[in-house]
C-alpha positions as CSV (number, residue, x, y, z in Angstrom):
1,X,-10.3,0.2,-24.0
2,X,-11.7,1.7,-21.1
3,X,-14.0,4.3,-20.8
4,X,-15.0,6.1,-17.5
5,X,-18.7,6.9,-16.9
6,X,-19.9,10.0,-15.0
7,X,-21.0,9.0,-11.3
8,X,-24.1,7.9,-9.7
9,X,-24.4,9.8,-6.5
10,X,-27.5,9.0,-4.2
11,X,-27.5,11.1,-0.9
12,X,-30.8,9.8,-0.2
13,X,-30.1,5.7,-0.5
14,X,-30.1,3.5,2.4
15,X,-27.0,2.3,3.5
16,X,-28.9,-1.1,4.8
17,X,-30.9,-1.7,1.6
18,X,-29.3,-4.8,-0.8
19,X,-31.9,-5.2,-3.1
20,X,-30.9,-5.1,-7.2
21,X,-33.5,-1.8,-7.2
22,X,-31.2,-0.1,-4.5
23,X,-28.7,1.9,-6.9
24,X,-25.2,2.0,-6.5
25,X,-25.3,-0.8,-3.3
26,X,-27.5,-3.3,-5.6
27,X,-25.0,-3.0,-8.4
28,X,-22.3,-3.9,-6.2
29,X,-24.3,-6.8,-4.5
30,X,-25.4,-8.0,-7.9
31,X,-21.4,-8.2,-9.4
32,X,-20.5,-10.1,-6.3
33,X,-23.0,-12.3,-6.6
34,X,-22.3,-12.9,-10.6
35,X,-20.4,-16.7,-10.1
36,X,-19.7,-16.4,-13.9
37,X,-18.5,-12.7,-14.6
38,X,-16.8,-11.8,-10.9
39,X,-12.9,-11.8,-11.3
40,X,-12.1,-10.0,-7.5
41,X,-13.6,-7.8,-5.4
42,X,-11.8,-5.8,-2.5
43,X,-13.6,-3.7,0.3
44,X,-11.6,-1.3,2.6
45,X,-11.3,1.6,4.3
46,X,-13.8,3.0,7.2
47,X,-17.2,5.0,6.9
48,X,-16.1,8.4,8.5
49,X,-17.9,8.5,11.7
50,X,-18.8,4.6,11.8
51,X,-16.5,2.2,14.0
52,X,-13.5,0.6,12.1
53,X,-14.2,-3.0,10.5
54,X,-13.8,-6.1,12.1
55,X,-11.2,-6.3,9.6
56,X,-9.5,-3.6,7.7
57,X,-9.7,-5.3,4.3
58,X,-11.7,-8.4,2.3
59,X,-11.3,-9.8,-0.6
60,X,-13.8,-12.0,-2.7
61,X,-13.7,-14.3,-5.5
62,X,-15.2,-17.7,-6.9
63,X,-12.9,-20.7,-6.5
64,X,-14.0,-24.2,-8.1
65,X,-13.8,-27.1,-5.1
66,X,-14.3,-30.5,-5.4
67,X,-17.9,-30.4,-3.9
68,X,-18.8,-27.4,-6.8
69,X,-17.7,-23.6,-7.2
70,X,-18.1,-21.2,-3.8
71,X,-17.4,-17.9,-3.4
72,X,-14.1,-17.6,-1.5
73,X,-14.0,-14.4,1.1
74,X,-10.9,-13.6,2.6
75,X,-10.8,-11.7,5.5
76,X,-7.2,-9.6,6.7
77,X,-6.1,-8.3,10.1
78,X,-2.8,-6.5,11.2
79,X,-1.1,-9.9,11.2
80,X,-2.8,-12.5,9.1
81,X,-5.5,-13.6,6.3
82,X,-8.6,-15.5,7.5
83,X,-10.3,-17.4,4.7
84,X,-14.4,-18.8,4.7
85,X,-16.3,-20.6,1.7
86,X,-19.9,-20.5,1.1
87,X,-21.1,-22.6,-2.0
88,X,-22.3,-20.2,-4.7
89,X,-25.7,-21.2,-5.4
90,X,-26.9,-21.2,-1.8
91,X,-28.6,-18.8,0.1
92,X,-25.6,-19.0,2.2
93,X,-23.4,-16.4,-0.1
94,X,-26.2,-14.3,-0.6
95,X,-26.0,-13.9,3.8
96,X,-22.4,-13.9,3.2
97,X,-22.5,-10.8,0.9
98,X,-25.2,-8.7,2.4
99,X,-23.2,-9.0,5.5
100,X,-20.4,-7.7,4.1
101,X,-22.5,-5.1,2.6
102,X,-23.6,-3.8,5.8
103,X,-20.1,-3.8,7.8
104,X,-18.8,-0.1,7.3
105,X,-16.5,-0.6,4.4
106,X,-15.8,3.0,2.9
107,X,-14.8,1.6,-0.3
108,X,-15.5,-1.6,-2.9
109,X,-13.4,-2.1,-5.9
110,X,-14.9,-4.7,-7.9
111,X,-13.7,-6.2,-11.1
112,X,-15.8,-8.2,-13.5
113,X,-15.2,-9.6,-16.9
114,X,-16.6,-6.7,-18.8
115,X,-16.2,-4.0,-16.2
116,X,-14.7,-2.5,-13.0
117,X,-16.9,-0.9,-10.2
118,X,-15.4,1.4,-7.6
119,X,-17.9,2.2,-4.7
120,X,-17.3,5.2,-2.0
121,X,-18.7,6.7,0.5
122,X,-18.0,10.4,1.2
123,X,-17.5,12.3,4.2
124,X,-21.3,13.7,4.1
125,X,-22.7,9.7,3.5
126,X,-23.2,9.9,0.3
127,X,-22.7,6.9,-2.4
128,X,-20.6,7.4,-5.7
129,X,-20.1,4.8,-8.1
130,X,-18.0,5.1,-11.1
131,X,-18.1,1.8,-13.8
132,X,-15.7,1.9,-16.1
133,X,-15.4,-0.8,-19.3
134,X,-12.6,-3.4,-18.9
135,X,-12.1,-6.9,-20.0
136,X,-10.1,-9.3,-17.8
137,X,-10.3,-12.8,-17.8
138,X,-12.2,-15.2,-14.7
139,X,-10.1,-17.5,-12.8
140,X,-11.3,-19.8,-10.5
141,X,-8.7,-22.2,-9.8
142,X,-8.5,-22.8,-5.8
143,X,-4.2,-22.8,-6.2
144,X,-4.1,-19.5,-7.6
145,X,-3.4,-17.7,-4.6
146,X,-0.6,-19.8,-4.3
147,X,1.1,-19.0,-7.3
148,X,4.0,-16.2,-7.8
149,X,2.7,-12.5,-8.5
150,X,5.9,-11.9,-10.1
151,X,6.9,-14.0,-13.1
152,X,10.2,-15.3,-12.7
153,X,10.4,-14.6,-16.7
154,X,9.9,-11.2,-16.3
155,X,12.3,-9.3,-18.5
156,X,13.7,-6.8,-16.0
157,X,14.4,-9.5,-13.7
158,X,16.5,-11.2,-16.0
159,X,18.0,-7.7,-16.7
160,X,18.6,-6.9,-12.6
161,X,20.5,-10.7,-13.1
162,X,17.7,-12.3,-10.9
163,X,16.7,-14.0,-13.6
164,X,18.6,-16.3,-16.2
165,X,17.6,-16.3,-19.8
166,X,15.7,-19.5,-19.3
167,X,13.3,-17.0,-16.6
168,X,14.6,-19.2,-13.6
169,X,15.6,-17.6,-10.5
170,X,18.9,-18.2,-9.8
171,X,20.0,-19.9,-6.8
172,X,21.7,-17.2,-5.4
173,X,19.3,-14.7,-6.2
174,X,16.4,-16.0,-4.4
175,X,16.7,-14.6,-1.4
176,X,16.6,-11.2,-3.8
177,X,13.8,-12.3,-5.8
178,X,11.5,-13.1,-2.6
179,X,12.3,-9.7,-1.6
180,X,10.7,-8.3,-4.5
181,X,7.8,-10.3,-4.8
182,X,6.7,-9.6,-1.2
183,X,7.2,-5.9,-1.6
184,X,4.6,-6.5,-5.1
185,X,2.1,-8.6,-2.9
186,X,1.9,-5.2,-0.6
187,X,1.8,-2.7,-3.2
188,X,-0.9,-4.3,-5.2
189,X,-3.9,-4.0,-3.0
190,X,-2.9,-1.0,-1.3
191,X,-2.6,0.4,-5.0
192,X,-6.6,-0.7,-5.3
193,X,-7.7,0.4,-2.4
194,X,-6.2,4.1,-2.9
195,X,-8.0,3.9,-6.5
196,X,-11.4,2.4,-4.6
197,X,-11.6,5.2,-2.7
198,X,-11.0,8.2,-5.1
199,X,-7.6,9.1,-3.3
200,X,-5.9,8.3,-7.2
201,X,-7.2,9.9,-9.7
202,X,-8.2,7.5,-12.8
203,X,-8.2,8.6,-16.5
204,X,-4.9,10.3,-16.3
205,X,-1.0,8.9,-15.9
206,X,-0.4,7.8,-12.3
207,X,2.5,9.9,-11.0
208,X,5.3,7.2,-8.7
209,X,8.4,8.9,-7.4
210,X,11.3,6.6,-5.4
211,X,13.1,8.1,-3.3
212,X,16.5,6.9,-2.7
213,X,15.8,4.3,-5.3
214,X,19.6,2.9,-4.9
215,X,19.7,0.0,-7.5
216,X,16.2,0.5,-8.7
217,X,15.3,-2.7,-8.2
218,X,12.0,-2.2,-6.2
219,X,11.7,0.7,-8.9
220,X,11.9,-1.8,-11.4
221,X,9.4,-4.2,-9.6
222,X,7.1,-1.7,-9.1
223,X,6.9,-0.3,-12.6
224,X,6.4,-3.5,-13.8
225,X,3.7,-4.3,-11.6
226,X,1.9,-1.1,-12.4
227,X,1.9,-1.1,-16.0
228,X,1.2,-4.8,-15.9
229,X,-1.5,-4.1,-14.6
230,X,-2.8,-1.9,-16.7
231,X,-2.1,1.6,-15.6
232,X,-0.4,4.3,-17.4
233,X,2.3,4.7,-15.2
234,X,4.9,8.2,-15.1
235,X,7.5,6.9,-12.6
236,X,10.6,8.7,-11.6
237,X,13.9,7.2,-9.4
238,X,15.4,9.7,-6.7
239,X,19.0,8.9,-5.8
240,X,22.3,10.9,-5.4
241,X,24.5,8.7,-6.8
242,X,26.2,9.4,-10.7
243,X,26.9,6.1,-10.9
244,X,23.6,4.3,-10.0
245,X,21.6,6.7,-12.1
246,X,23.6,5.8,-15.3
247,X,23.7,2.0,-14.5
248,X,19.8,2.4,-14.3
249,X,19.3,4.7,-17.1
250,X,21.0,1.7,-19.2
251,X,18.8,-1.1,-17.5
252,X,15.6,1.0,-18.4
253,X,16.8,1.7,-22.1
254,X,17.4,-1.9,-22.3
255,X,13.7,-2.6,-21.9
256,X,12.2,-0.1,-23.9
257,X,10.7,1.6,-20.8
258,X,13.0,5.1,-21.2
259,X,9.5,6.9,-22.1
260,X,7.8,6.9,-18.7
261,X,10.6,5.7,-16.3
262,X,13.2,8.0,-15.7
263,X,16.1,9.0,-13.0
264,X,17.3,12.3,-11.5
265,X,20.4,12.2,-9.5
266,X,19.7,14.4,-6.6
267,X,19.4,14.0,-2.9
268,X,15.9,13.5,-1.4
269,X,15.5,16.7,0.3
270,X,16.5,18.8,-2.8
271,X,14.3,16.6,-5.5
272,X,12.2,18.0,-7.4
273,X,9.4,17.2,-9.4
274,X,6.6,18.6,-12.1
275,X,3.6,16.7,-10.7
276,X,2.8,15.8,-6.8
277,X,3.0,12.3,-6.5
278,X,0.5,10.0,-6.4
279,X,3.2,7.3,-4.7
280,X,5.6,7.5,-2.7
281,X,8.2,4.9,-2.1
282,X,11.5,5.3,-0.3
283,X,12.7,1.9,0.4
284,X,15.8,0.7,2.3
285,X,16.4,4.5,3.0
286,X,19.0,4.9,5.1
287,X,18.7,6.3,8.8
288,X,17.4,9.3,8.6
289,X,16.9,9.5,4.9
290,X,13.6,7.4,5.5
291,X,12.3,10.3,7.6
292,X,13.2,13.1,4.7
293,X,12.1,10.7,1.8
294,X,8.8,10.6,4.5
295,X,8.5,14.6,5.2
296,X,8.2,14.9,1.2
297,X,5.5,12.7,1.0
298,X,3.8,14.7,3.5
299,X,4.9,17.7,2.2
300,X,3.2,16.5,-1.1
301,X,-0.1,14.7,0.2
302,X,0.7,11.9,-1.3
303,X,-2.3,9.6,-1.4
304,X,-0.3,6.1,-0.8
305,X,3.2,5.7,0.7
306,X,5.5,2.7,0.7
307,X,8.6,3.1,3.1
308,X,10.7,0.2,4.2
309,X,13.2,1.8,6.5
310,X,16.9,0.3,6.7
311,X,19.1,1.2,9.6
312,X,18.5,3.6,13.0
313,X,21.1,5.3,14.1
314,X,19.7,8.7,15.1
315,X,17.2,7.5,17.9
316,X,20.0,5.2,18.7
317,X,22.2,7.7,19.5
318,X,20.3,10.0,21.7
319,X,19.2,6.5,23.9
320,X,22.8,6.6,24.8
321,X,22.1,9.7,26.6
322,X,18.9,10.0,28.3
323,X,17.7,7.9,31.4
324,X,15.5,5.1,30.5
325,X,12.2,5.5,32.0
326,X,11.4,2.7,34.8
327,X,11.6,0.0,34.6
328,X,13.3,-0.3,31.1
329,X,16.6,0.6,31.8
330,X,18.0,-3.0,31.4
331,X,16.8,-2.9,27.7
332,X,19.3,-0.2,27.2
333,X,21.6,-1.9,29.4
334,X,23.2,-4.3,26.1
335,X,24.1,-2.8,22.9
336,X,22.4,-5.1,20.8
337,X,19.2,-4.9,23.3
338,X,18.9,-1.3,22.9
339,X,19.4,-1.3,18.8
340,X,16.4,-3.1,18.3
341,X,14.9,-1.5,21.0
342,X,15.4,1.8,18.9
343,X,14.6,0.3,16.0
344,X,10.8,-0.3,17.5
345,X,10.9,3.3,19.1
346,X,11.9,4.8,15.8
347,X,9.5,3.1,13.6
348,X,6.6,3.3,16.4
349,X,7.4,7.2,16.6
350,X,7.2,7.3,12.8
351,X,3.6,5.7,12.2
352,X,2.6,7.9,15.1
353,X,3.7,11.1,13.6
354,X,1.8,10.3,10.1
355,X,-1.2,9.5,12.4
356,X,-0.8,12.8,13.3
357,X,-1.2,14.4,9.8
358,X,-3.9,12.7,8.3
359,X,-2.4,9.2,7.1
360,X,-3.5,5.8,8.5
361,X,-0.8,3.6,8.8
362,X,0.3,-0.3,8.6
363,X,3.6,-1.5,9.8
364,X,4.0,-4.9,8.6
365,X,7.1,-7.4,8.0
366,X,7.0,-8.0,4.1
367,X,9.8,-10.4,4.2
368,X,11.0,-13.2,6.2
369,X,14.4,-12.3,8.2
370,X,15.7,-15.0,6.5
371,X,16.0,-13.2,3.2
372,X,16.7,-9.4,4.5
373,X,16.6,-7.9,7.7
374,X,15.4,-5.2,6.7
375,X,12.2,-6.4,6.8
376,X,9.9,-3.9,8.4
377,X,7.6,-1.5,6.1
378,X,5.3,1.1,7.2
379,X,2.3,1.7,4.5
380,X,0.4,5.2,4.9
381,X,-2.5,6.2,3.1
382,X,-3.6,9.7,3.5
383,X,-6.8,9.6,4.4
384,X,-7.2,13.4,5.7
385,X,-8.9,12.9,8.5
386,X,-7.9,15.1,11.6
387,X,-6.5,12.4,14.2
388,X,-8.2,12.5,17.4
389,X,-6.4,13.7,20.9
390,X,-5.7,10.5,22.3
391,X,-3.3,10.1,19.4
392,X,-0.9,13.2,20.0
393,X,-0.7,12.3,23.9
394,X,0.1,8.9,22.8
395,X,3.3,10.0,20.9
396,X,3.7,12.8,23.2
397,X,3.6,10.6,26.7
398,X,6.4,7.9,24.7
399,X,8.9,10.9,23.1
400,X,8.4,12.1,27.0
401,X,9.0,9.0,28.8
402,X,12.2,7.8,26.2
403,X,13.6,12.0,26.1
404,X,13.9,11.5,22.3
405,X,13.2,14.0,19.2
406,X,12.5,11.8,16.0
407,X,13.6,13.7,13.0
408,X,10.5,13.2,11.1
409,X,8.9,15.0,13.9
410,X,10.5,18.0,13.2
411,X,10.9,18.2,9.9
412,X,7.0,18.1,9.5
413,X,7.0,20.7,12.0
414,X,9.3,22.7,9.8
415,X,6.2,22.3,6.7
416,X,3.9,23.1,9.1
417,X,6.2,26.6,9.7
418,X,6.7,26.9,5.5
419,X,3.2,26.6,5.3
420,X,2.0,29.6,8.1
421,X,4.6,31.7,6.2
């Protein structure tokens, strides 16, 4: 059962102080340093007016090694994880956490055995810390990374028929199954970090709309992974297509999820829902469809977005025409050259246009090209902020120099228009 406390807000703290007596900051420092109770603890985002992290996210946990337990930090970049150890009884993780501490994190999420703490700063400075009860169990096993997110076992997989009824993947599914595990691995923390820093309301249903859900089986996945996790999940699948919405419908019913999961059959531009959306996802869209499914979520200020675009054809179409600037033209010279060429433009153009309107954005490669290669996904989450200048004559000096118009680009103009009016 948990139970959400009121906030501790302390305009007047020091952001530098560590100490146990130091409110909301001690409390944190003291759970990370608990080797017996801490279960994970993620910090992200950026102070507003601070300079960005060294790295954009950390995680923390105890692991047992040979030599005794340590608490395990693990540092990400745009690209890759970088991993350090300090043994937990020495002064060394106490360094280790007050450094951390100190680096400009806006938010720290911070599970324990017996409770969750979610630390943020607001725009004016100030410190709020909600603690809400929760049990969860400690693991410290140094192969636990390693292991699947997604049981093979799970029931819808063996209902998608990823799955046999013995929960092995089957060989030719694995390809499929990686897929979906990947995608998980990228929703998860960007899930935490939205709720870390107040952008997801707790303490009611979380609202989850997929757009262009196709198959449903990333709608599936990510269902699962939500309420396994604990959250009281409202999610709804967005696809014009009779016959995939009653396939879907049947899968749901099948596993007793028909309550909270449903699925309208309408296109992306036209859907409609009761509640904004806390998530968006619009995965394997095709073409342009990722830009609509994109200009909704805008449209709604969704705090988190998931979009894993599938094919190009619009920017590809109007490179045909134009004049490559110099000295590009030979990358529009071969067919094949210039598709992936505007595959980079068009996704580049997209990132730059949520920049634009208050979202900061990852494009990352959640799947080897060995299993899809559709393999590319941009994650926004709408942070608010007004981007600075050097951002719009970024995009506007690269839609210049390529003479392109990317759809999503208008069609936020058009909300801007609906908006004034």
């Amino acid at each position: 059962m948990r139970t959400e406390l009121e906030p501790v807000s302390t305009p007047d703290m020091d952001p530098e102080a560590t100490d146990e007596e130091s409110g909301p900051l001690g409390a944190i420092r003291g759970a990370l340093l608990a080797q017996q109770t801490l279960v994970r603890a993620i910090g992200s985002g950026r102070r507003r007016g601070a300079e960005a992290p060294a790295y954009h996210r950390v995680e923390l946990r105890y692991v047992d090694l040979k030599s005794g337990r340590h608490l395990q930090v693990t540092e990400f970049d745009e690209r890759q994880s970088h991993t350090r150890n300090a043994p937990a009884d020495s002064a060394e993780a106490g360094q280790v956490v007050d450094e951390l501490l100190r680096a400009p994190y806006g938010n720290w999420h911070v599970e324990t055995t017996g409770e969750t703490l979610r630390l943020r700063y607001t725009k004016k400075g100030k410190l709020l810390l909600h603690r809400e009860q929760d049990s969860r169990e400690q693991w410290t096993d140094h192969d636990r990374t390693k292991q699947r997110v997604l049981d093979p076992a799970a029931p819808f997989l063996v209902e998608l028929g990823i799955s046999d009824h013995h929960g092995k993947v089957k060989p030719s599914r694995q390809s499929k199954y990686k897929q979906i595990e990947e995608f998980c691995k990228l929703l998860a923390p960007a899930l935490d970090e939205a709720i870390a820093a107040g952008r997801i309301a707790t303490g009611r249903p979380m609202e989850v709309v997929d757009l262009g859900c196709g198959n449903a089986y990333l709608t599936l996945a990510a269902y699962h992974l939500l309420t396994a996790a604990g959250h009281d999940v409202r999610m709804t699948g967005i696809d014009h297509n009779p016959a995939a919405r009653a396939r879907n419908t049947k899968r749901v019913a099948a596993l007793g999820w028909q309550e909270h999961l449903r699925f309208v059959d309408a296109t992306i531009a036209d859907a409609q829902l009761e509640v904004r959306p806390d998530v968006v996802l619009a995965l394997h869209a095709c073409d342009t469809a990722t830009d609509d499914a994109l200009a909704r979520a805008v449209g709604w200020e969704a705090p988190l977005v998931l979009a894993a675009p599938c094919c190009h054809h619009d920017i590809q179409k109007q490179l045909k025409s134009v004049v490559p600037p110099a000295p590009y033209a030979l990358m529009t010279r071969y067919g094949i050259v210039r598709e992936r060429l505007a595959d980079m433009l068009t996704d580049s153009l997209r990132a730059a246009v949520l920049r634009q309107v208050g979202y900061r954005v990852e494009v990352v490669q959640f799947v080897d090209s060995e299993h899809t290669p559709r393999n590319l996904l941009l994650r926004a989450a709408r942070t608010g902020a007004t981007a600075g200048p050097e951002v719009r004559a970024e995009y506007e000096e690269l839609v210049g120099a390529w003479q392109v118009t990317p759809r999503l680009a208008t069609l936020v103009q058009d909300l801007d228009r609906e908006a004034v009016s």
